[in-house]
N, C-alpha and C positions, 0 to 999 in steps of 0.2 A: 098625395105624393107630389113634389113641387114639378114641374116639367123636365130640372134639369137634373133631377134625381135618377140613379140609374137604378132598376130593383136588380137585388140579388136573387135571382132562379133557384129555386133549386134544382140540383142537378137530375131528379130522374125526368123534372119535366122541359129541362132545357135537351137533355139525349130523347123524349120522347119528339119536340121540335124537331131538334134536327134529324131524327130517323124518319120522321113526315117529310121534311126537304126531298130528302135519297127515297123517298119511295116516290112520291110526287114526281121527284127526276125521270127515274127509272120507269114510271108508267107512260109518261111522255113521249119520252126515246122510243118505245116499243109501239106504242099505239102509233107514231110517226111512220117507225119500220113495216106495221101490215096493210095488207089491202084495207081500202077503203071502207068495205063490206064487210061481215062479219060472216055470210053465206054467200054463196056463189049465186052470181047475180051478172049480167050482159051491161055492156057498156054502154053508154048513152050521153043524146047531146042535145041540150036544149038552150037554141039560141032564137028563142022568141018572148023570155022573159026579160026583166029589166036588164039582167045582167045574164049573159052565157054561163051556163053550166056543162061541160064536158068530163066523162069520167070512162074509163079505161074498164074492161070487163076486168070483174075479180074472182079470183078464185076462190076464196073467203078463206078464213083464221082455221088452221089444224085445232084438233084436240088440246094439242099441247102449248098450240099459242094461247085458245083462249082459257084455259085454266092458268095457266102463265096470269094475266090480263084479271081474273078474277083473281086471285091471289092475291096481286098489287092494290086490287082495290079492297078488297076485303079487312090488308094490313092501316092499309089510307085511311080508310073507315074508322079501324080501331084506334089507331095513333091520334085522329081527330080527336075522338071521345076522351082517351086519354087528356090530351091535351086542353080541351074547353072545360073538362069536367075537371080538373088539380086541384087538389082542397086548395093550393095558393091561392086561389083568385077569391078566395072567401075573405082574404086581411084586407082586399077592397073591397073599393067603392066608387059608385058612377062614373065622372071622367078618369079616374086612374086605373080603372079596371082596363078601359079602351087604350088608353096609353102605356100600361102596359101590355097589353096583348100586342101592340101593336110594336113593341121594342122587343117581344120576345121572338115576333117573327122575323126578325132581321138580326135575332145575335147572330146568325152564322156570316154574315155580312163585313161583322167587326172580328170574326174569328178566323178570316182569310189573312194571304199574305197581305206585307203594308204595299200602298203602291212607291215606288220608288219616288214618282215624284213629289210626293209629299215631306220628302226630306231635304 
């Protein structure tokens, strides 16, 4: 496929992409939102290494955070496998395999709004 060729997806593995985006997101966001810890563990500060590390005692992840947290990873997982494994990737070959993987991961990119100043 020439570089400036765009492949056509097909669709269950372009919505398998883009539902890896939204879960990827959504594991993020949440892993951002909890304690550091995952078990309740005392705070601590160690500035005698290269760099200070300080951390805030935590309480650690509820029941229901971290089944939450597995969940998102479990679907992440699957959507991956989905996605690497799509008979599509079988009509390539060597560098067009990479180049397309690597425009599949960014249709959601060209599927946002335009930005204005582009007009």
């Amino acid at each position: 496929m020439p570089p400036s060729a765009s492949p056509d997806f097909p669709s269950d593995l372009l919505a398998a992409q883009e539902e890896l985006h939204q879960v990827r997101s959504e594991l993020l966001a949440l892993l951002k939102r909890l304690p550091w810890s995952v078990a309740p563990l005392d705070g601590f500060s160690d500035t005698g290494g290269w760099r200070s590390v300080e951390r805030p005692a935590s309480p650690g992840w509820t029941p229901d955070e971290q089944a939450e947290v597995e969940k998102l990873r479990a679907r992440e997982r699957e959507l991956a496998v989905i996605v690497t494994c799509h008979q599509y990737w079988e009509q390539l070959s060597g560098p067009d395999v990479v180049t397309a993987r690597a425009r599949l991961k960014h249709t959601h990119d060209s599927t946002e709004a335009p930005d204005p100043a582009d007009h």
